[in-house]
N, C-alpha and C positions, 0 to 999 in steps of 0.2 A: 189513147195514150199507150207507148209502146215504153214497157221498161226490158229494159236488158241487163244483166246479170254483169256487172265486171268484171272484164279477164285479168285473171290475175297473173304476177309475175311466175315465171314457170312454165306458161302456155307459149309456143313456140311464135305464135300469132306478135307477143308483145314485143320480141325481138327484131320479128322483118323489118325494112325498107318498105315504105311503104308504094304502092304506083300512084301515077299519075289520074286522077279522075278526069275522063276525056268528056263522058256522054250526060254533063250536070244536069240538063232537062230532064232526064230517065228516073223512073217509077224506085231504081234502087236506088241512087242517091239524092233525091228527095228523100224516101224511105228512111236513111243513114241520118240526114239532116234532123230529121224528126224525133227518133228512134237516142240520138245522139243531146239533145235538148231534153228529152224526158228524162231519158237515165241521168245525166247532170245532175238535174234538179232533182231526182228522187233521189239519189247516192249523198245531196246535201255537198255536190262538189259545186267548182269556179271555173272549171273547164274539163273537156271531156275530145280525145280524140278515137278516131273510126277504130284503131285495131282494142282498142278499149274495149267495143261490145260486138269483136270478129271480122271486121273488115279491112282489109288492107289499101284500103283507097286514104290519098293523101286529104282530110277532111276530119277539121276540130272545129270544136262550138266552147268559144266562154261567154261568160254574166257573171259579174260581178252585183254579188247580192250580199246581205248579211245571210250567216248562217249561225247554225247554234255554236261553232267554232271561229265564226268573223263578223266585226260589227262596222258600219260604213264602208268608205270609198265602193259607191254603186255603180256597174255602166249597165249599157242594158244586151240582151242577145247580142252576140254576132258570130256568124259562120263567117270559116274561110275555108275556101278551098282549091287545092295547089299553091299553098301557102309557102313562099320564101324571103328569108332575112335577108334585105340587099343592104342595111346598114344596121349596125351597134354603134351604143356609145363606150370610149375608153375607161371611162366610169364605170366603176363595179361595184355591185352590193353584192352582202350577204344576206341570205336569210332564211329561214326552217322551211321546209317543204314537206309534203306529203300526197300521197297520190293514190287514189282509186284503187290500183292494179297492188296496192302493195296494203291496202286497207285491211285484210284480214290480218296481216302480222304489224300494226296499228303502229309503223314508224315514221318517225320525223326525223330529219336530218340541216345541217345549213350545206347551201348552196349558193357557189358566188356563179352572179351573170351579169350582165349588161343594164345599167338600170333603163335603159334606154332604145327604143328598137324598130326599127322600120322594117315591116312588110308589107312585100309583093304577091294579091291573092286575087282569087274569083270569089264572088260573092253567092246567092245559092241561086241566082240567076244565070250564073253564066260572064255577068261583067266585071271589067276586071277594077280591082282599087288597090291602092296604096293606105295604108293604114301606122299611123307613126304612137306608141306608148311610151308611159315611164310608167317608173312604180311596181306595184303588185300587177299591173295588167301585164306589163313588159313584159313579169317574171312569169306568168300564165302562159302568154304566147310562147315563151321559148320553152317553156314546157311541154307543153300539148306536143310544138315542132319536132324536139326529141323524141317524143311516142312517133312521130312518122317515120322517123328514121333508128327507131327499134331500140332505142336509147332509154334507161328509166332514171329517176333523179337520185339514184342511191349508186348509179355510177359513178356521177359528182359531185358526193360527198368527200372533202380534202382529208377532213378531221373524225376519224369512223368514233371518237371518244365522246363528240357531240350528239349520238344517234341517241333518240330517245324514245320512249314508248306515248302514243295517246294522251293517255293520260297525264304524265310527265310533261310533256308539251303544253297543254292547259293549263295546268298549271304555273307554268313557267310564264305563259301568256298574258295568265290572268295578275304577274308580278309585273308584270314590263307597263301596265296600264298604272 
């Protein structure tokens, strides 16, 4: 088990575009695959992309699990890699977000996207799939996708009046139930 330390917002890393991963059979992006599942689940996140723990290859991992912050809607592992959006739906949700990279200053924000979303990826094999969400996964995938393209979700905050701290957010969480 490989944990990695979260890059956090500030580190030049979280910004880039990410490249293309050409060589997916290769010892490092396995490694990244791996390395990217562990820290997920040990950071207690739902998805986790490559410049997250320093790499700049196009390559996210979500699981949808309960955590001590979310209870249901499960799916299990899945990698993508060279993952693109070739359809959304016009339908848009909001909803609170929070991200790894920005976990030390412990904010949540809403975020409208797509509830809906189809990608174009390789899988850690090498073969390629189409992969179609709604929901909270939708809203994972196109997040992770913005970490490849150096994007964080506190740039798409509309409303900066809604940002709220950690804690604030659980609570808030624990009212909507």
């Amino acid at each position: 088990m490989a944990v990695i330390k979260t890059v956090q917002a500030g580190n030049p890393i979280i910004r880039e575009n990410c490249v293309v991963a050409t060589d997916i059979q290769s010892d490092l992006v396995q490694q990244i695959i791996r390395d990217l599942i562990d820290s997920m689940r040990h950071g207690d996140l739902i998805g986790m992309a490559a410049p997250q723990i320093g790499h700049d290859l196009r390559i996210y991992v979500s699981e949808l699990r309960e955590t001590k912050y979310r209870k249901g809607n499960i799916d299990k592992v899945r990698v993508f890699i060279n993952p693109e959006i070739i359809e959304r739906s016009e339908e848009l949700t909001v909803g609170y977000e929070g991200c790894g990279s920005v976990a030390h200053s412990g904010l949540f924000g809403p975020v409208k996207r797509s509830s809906e979303v189809r990608v174009r990826a390789q899988n850690e094999e090498g073969e390629p799939f189409e992969f179609t969400a709604k929901g909270l996964l939708a809203v994972v995938m196109q997040h992770e996708i913005d970490h490849l393209d150096g994007i964080l979700f506190i740039d798409k905050i509309e409303d900066t009046k809604k940002i709220m701290s950690q804690d604030e957010y659980i609570k808030f969480r624990s009212k909507e139930k």
